[in-house]
N, C-alpha and C positions, 0 to 999 in steps of 0.2 A: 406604414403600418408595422408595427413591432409587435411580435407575437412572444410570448412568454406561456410553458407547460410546466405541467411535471412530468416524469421519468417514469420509465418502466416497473421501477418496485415505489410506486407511488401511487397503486390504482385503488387503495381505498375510497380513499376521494379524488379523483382527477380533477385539475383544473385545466381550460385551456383559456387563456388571457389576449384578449386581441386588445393593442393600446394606437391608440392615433395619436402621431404627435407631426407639427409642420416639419420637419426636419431633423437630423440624424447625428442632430450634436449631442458631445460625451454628456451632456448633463441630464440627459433623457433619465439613461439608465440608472446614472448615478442617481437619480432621483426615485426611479423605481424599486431598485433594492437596497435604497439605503437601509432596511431594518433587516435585510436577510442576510442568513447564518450559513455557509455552506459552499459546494461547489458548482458552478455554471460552467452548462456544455452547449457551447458556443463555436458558431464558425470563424473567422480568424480577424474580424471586424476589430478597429485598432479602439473604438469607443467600451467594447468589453475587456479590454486590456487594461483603460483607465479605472475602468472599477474594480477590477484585480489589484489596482494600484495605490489606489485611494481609500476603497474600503477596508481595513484591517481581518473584518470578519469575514471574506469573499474569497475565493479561487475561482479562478478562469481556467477551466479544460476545454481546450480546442477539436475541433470535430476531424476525425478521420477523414472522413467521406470528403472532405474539401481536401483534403492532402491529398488524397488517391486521385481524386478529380485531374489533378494538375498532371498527374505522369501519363494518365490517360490521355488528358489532350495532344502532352508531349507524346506518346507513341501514334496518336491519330495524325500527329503533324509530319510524320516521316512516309516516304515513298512507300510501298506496300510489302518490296523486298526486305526493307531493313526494321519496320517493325516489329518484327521479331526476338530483334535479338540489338543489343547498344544498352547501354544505361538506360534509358525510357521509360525499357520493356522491364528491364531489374529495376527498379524503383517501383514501377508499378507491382510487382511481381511478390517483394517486400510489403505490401500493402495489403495486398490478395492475401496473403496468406497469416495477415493480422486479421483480417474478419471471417476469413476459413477456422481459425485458433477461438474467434468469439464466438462463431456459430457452434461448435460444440461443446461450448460452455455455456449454453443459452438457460439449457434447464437446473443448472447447479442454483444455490442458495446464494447469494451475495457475498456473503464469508469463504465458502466455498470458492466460489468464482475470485477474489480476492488473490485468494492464495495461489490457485491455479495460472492468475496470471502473471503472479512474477517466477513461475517456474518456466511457464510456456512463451506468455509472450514478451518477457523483459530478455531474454537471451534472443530475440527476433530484432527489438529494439533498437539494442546494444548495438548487433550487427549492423542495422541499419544505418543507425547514422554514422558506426563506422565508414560504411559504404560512403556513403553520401559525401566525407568531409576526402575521401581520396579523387570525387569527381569534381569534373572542371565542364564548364560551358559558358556559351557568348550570353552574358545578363538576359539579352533580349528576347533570345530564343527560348522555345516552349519548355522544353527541359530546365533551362538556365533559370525559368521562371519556378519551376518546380522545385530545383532545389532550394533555391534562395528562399522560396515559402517555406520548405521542409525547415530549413536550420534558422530562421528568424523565429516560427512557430514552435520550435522544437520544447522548450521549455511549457508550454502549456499542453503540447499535445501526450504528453506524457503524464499528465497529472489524474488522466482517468484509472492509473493503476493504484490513486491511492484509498481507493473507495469500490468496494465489487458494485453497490449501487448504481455507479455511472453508467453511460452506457457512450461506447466507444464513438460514436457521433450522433449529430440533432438531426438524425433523419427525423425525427419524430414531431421535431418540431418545423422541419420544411413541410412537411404532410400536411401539420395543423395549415401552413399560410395559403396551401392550396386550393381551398373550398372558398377563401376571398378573393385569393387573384383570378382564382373561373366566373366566381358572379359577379366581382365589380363590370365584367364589361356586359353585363345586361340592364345595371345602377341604371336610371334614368336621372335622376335627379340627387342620388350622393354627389354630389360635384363642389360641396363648398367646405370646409374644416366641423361643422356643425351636422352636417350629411354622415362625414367620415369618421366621428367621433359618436355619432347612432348607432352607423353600422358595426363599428367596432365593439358596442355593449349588445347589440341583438347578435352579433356574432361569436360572443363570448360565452351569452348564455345557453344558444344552439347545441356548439360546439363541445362545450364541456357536459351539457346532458346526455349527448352519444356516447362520449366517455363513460357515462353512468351509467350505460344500458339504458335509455329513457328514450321515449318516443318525445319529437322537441316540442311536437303540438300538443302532446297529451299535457306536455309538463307544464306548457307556456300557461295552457287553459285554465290548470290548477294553479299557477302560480300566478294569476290577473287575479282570479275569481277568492284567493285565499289572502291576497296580496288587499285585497279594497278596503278602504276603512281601517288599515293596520294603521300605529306610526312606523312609518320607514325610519325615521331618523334615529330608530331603536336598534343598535345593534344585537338585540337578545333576539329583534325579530325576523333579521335579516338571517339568522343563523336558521331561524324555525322553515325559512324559504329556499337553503337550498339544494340542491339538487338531491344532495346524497338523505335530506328528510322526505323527500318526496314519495305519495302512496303508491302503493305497489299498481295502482291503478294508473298512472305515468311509467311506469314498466314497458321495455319494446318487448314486442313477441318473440 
């Protein structure tokens, strides 16, 4: 299941896009954004790299939150004495204090925040991968794995400074994938490609009506009942269906 959102300065209309597809080959995506214009925040998945690659009009910005992840584990994976303090814990440390630098830049303008982070957090950067390119460790090891992520990745994870827009990783959109991976294991019968491709449009249209502030039953109701006897195959009327035209009476309290 591939989930696809919008971003934080994107709440006019939110979308939230849940897509079935049998498997996890590069031509998913590339088939999904082949018409889009812009930048993608993404975890470090080598299939959105290909669409960085291929598409002309795309950028791929890689998620923080999966970079920090790895110095994390690397510092979980040491004795309790020495967590503390070793590369692990500075790498992790460098990371901290890249999302300590976004969180009080949360409430600035995008322009704003733009500017602010190549004062604030490109001189953190800098340092970092300075850091990074003087340490050494065994491939295999948690660390080793850390870095190796850190400086393979390094070129995408920096591409969130060139837009205040971004936002420094897709927690946003792990969150979306969380409300299908807690109900599929109640699914009774999604079990076949046809199943998972249902759930993937009743979960898209849920999902993205919470985003609107909309109650999902209030909306579903109004959008069955307003939906009957239209042509669907009308794009002027699928626009009049969705969420963000929806009556105040699909409104959550």
């Amino acid at each position: 299941m591939w989930v696809h959102r919008s971003g934080e300065f994107y709440q006019e209309r939110p979308v939230v896009i849940y897509e079935y597809q049998k498997d996890r080959d590069h031509q998913k995506p590339l088939e999904f954004y082949r018409d889009y214009k812009g930048i993608l925040v993404t975890d470090g998945l080598q299939q959105y790299h290909l669409v960085d690659k291929k598409l002309p009009d795309v950028t791929n910005a890689n998620c923080w939150a999966h970079a920090r992840r790895k110095f994390d584990e690397a510092v979980k994976s040491l004795p309790k004495g020495k967590a503390k303090s070793g590369s692990a814990a500075q790498g992790l440390a460098y990371c901290s204090k890249l999302f300590e630098l976004e969180q009080s830049l949360s409430d600035l303008s995008p322009q704003e925040r733009y500017l602010q982070r190549l004062e604030q957090e490109k001189p953190v950067l800098d340092a970092f991968l300075a850091w990074a390119n003087t340490r050494t460790a065994a491939p295999k090891s948690a660390l080793g794995k850390a870095l190796t992520y850190l400086k393979e990745q390094w070129p995408y994870l920096v591409n969130y400074l060139r837009d205040g827009r971004l936002e420094i990783s897709n927690n946003r959109a792990e969150r979306s994938i969380k409300p299908f991976v807690i109900d599929r294991k109640n699914f009774l019968f999604a079990n076949t490609p046809k199943g998972a491709t249902g759930s993937a449009v009743i979960f898209s249209m849920i999902q993205t009506a919470l985003e609107n502030q909309l109650d999902p039953y209030r909306y579903l109701t109004w959008l069955l009942q307003t939906a009957c006897g239209l042509d669907m195959a009308d794009p002027a009327v699928i626009q009049k269906l969705l969420p963000w035209q929806a009556p105040d009476i699909c409104k959550a309290k």
